[in-house]
C-alpha positions in Angstrom: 121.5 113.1 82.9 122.1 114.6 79.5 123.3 118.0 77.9 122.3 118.6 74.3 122.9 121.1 71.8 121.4 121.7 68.0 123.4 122.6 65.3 120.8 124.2 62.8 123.4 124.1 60.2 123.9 120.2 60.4 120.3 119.3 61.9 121.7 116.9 64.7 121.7 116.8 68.0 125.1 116.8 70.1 124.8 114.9 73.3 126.7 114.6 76.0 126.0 112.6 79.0 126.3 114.6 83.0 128.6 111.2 83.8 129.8 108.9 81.2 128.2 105.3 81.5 131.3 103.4 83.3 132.3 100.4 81.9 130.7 97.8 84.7 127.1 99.4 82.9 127.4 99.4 79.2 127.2 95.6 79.0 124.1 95.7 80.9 120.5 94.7 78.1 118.9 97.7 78.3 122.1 100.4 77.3 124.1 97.6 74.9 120.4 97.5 72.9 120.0 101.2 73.0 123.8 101.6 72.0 123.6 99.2 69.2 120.8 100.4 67.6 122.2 103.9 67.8 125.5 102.4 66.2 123.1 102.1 62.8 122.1 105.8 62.5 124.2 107.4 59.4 126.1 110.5 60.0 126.8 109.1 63.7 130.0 110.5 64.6 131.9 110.3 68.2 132.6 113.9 69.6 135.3 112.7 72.1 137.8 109.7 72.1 135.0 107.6 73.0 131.5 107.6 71.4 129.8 106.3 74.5 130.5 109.7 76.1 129.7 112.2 73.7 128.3 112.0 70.2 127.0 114.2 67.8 123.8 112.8 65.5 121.3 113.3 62.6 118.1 114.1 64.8 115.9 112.9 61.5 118.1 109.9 61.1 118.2 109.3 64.9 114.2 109.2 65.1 113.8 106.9 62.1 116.2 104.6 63.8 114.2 104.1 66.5 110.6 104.3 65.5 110.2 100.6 65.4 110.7 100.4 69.2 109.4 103.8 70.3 105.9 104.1 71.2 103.5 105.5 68.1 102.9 109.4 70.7 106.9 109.3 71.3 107.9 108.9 67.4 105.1 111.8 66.8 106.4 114.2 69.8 110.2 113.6 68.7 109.0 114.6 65.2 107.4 117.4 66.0 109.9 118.6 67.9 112.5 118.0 64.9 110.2 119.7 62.1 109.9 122.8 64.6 113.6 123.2 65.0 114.6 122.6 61.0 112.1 124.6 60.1 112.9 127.8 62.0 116.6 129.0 63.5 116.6 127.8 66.6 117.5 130.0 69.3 117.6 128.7 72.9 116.5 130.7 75.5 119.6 131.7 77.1 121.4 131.5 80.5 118.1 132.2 82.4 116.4 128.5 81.8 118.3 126.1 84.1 116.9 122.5 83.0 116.4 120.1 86.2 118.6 123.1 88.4 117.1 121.8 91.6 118.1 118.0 91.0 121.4 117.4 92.5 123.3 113.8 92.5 124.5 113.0 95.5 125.5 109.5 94.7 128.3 107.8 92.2 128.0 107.5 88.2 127.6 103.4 88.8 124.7 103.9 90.3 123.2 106.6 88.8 123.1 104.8 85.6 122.3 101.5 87.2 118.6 103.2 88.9 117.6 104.6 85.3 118.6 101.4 83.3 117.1 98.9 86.1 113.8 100.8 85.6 114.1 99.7 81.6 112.4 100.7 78.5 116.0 102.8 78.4 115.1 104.3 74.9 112.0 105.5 75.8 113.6 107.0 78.7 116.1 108.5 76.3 114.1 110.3 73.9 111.8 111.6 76.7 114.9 113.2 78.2 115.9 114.6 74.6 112.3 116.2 74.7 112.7 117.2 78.3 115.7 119.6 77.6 114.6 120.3 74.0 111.3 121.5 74.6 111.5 124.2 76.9 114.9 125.2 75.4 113.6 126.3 72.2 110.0 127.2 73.1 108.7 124.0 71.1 105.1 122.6 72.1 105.1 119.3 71.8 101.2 117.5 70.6 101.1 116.4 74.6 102.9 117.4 78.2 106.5 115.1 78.5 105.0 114.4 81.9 102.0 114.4 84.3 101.9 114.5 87.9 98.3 113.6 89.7 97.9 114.0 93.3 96.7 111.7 94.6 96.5 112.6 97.9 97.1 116.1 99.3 96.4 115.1 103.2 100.1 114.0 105.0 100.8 112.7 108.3 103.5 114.9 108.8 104.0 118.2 109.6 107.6 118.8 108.2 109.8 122.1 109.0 110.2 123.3 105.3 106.7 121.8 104.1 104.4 124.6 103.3 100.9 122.0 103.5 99.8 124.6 106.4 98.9 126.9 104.5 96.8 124.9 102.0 93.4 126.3 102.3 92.1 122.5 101.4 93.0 119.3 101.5 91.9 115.7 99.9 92.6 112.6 97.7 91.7 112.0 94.1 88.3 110.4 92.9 89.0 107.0 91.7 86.8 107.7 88.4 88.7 110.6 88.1 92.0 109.4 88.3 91.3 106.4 86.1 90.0 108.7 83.2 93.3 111.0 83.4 95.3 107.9 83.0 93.6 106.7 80.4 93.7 110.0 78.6 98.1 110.1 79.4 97.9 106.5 78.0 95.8 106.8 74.7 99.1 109.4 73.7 101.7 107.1 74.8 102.7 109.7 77.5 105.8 108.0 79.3 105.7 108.8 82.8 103.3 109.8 85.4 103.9 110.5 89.1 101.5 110.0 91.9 102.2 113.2 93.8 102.5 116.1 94.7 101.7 117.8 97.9 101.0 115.1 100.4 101.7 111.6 101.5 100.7 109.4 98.3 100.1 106.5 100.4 97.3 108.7 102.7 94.9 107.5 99.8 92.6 104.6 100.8 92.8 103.1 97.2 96.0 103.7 96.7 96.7 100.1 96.0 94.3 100.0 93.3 95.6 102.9 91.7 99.1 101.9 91.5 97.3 98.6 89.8 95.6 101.3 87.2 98.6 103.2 86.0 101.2 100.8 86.2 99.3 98.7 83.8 99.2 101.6 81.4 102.1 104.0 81.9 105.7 102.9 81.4 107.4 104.8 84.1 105.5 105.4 87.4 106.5 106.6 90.7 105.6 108.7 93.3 107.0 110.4 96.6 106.7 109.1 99.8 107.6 109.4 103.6 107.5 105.7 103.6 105.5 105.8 106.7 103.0 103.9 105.4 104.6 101.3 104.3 104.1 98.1 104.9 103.5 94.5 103.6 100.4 95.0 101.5 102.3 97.9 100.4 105.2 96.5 99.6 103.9 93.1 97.7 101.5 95.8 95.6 104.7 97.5 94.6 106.9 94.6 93.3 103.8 93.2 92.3 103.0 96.1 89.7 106.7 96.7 88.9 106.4 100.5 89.9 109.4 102.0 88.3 110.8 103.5 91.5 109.9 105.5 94.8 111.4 108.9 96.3 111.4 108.5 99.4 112.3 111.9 101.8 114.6 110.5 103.6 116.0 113.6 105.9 119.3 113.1 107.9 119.7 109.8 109.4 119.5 109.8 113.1 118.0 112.4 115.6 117.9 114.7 112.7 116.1 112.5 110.4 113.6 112.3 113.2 113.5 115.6 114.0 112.6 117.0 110.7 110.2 114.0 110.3 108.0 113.2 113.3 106.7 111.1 114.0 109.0 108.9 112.0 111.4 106.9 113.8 114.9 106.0 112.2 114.9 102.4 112.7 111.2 101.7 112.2 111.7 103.9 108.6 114.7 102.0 107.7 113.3 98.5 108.8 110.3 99.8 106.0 112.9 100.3 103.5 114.6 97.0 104.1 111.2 95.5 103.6 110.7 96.7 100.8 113.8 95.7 99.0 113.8 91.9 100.6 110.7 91.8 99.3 111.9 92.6 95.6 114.6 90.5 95.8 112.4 87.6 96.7 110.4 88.4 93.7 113.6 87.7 91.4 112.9 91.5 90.2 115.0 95.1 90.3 111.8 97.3 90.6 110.6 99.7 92.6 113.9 101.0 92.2 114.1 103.0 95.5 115.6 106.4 95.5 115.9 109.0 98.6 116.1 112.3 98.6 117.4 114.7 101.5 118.0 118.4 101.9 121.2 119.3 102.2 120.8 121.2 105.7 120.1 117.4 107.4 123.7 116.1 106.3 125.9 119.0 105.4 127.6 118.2 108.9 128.5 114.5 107.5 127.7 113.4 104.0 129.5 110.9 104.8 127.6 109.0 107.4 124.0 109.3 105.1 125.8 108.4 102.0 127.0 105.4 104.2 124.1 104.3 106.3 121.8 104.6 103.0 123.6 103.0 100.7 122.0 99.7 102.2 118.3 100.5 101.1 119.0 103.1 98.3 119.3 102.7 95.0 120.1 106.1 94.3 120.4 109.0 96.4 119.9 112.5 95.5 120.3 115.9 97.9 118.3 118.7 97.4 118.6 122.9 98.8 117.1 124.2 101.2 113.7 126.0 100.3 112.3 128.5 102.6 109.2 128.7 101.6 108.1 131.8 104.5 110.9 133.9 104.5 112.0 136.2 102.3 113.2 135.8 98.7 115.8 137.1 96.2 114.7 136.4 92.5 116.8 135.2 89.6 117.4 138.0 87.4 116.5 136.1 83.9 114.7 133.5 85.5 112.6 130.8 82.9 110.8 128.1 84.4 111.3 124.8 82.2 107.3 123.4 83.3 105.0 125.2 81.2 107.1 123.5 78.1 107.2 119.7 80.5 104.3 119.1 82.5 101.1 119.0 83.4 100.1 119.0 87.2 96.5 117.8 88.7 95.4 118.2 92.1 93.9 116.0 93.9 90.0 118.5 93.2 90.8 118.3 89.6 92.8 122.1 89.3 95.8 121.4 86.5 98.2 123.3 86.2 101.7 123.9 84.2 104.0 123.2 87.2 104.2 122.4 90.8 103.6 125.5 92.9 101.9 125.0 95.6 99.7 128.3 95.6 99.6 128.8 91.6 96.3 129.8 91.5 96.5 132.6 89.0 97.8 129.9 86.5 94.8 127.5 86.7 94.3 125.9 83.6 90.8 124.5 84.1 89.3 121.8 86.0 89.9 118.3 85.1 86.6 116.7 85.4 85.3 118.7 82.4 88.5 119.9 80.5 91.2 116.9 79.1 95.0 117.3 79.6 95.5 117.8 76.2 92.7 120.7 76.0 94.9 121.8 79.4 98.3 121.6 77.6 97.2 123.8 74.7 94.8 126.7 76.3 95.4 130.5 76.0 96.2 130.5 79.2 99.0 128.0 79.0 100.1 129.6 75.9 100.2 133.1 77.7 102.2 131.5 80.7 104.8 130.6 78.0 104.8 133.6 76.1 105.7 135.8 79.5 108.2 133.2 80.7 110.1 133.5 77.1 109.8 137.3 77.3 111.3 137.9 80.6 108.0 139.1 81.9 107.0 136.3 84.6 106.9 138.7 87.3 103.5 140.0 85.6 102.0 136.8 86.6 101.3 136.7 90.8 102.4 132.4 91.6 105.6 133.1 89.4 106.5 136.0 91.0 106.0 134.2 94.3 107.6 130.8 93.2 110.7 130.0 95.2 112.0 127.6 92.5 112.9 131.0 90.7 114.9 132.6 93.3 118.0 132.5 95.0 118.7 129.8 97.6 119.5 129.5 101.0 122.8 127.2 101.0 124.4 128.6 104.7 121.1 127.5 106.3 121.3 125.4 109.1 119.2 122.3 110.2 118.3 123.6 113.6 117.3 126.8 112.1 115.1 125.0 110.2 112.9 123.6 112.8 113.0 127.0 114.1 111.5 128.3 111.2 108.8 125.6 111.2 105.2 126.5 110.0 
């Protein structure tokens, strides 16, 4: 959502937003408190006619401004992050690290603006996204990951085209104990957003309920992916219940082709789900889950149109992603830096963490979560020595990134019927 740039010289930050906010959204609580309180930061100065889409800022100054509302781990993280870069000449890592490159918004600015701010706690969000691009950009650690993803369940009900869950060699869902010890762990450092998944259907877990009871208590910002298959009523009222900031649902096509790539899913019976859903929020007087889908780009290149249409009535926000073949072959970005081992910290649903979401990262293990914390995860050797090749152009010496299709180059002339073809 943001760009940013340091200026060593001047110690501030330069930011620049991917879409302006539009005018319908700057009146809404959450930005007009974030954008007054930012009005009160000295040296604040507008870098285009309007300050509202691009300003240039003390990053000292712009922390102590708003440690009163930031959580105690975020006003330590942003400091750290600001002693690193004044204290050495910081040098980004160049073309090769593409922050968020496999995001892409498929939906207007309006809304785009109006899913992150109806999820509130905006400045929280803000300074997690400063971190987010900061981080990784100039090889900062930061006391604890930006981000944690626990799966809860690895098992699906699906057997998707372009999923590669074949080839796990296991499959399961999270201990409860487990789980619950993790979160407390993210939440004793203030961490500010967890996700619930990762390689399977989130809602496969029998406790799920409970779960999203357990973090949503704890964790500001909480979502998870979904096929939505599984939802239901229970489901539902347990979501707008424990105000789960949003849901990604994989929402391929719409149509034949939406039930194609998703069998068994039926079109009407996943959109009557969605419906559901938001009927259910609105009766509840509240804007969350903010519901998001997703689709690859294969499933509507034919007519945008039509999904950007037919969604609109039971997305928030809608996002398309590329293709990924995860079985054929591969050409590698020349330069390549993976943003996660600076972001994240990923546990499976055995306990394995990890620094990012490959599916078969096994070389990368950092250690098993019933007997090593996140934090101890975050800041082992062998985290450090992911880094270290990543920011030396030397990945390739480590087998998963070497492997890992998030660093190659894409399949954009794919088509949806070769696709299935391809399936697992």
């Amino acid at each position: 959502m943001i760009h940013l740039a340091y200026d060593s010289a001047r110690q501030e930050l330069a930011v620049t937003w991917d879409s302006p906010p539009p005018l319908s959204v700057r009146n809404c609580p959450e930005y007009a408190a974030f954008f007054e309180r930012l009005g009160q930061v000295p040296g604040l100065r507008a870098l285009r006619e309007d300050l509202h889409e691009a300003f240039a800022v003390p990053y000292a100054q712009l922390i102590e401004a708003f440690s009163p509302v930031l959580p105690r781990g975020s006003v330590e993280c942003q400091t750290a992050i600001c002693r690193s870069l004044a204290a050495h000449a910081a040098r980004s890592q160049g073309q090769g690290l593409e922050i968020n490159h496999h995001q892409h918004p498929f939906d207007t600015a309006e809304r785009a603006w109006r899913f992150i701010l109806n999820q509130g706690r905006f400045a929280d969000y803000f300074f997690n996204r400063l971190a987010w691009h900061l981080a990784p950009t100039y090889r900062i650690v930061t006391p604890f990951p930006l981000h944690v993803d626990l799966e809860s369940a690895s098992t699906c009900n699906m057997n998707c085209p372009m999923c590669y869950r074949d080839m796990l060699k296991t499959t399961g869902q999270m201990d409860f104990d487990l789980f619950c010890r993790l979160i407390d762990e993210c939440a004793a450092s203030d961490l500010y957003s967890v996700r619930l998944s990762w390689r399977g259907e989130t809602l496969t877990h029998p406790r799920i309920t409970e779960m999203i009871a357990y973090v949503a208590a704890r964790i500001p910002n909480v979502s998870f992916l979904t096929n939505a298959f599984f939802i239901d009523e229970r489901i539902c009222a347990c979501l707008v219940e424990n105000r789960v900031s949003y849901v990604a649902v994989s929402f391929d096509g719409i149509g034949e082709v939406y039930e194609t790539v998703r069998a068994p899913a039926k079109f009407a019976e996943s959109m009557a789900r969605l419906r559901m859903l938001r009927s259910m929020r609105e009766a509840a007087g509240s804007l969350l889950p903010q519901i998001r889908t997703c689709t690859i780009w294969p499933a509507i290149r034919h007519d945008p149109g039509a999904y950007q249409q037919t969604m609109r009535e039971v997305a928030d926000y809608m996002v398309k992603n590329p293709y990924i073949n995860f079985k054929g072959r591969m050409t590698l970005k020349q330069g390549f830096v993976c943003q996660y081992p600076w972001e994240r910290i990923v546990v499976g649903w055995d306990g394995t963490g990890q620094c990012c979401t490959g599916w078969n990262a096994t070389d990368i293990a950092l250690g098993d979560a019933r007997v090593v914390s996140i934090r101890e995860m975050w800041h082992s050797p062998r985290q450090g020595e992911v880094r270290r090749l990543h920011q030396e152009g030397r990945r390739t010496e480590l087998a998963s990134c070497r492997e890992c299709r998030h660093g190659s180059q894409g399949d954009p002339d794919v088509t949806i019927d070769e696709i299935v073809g391809r399936r697992w």
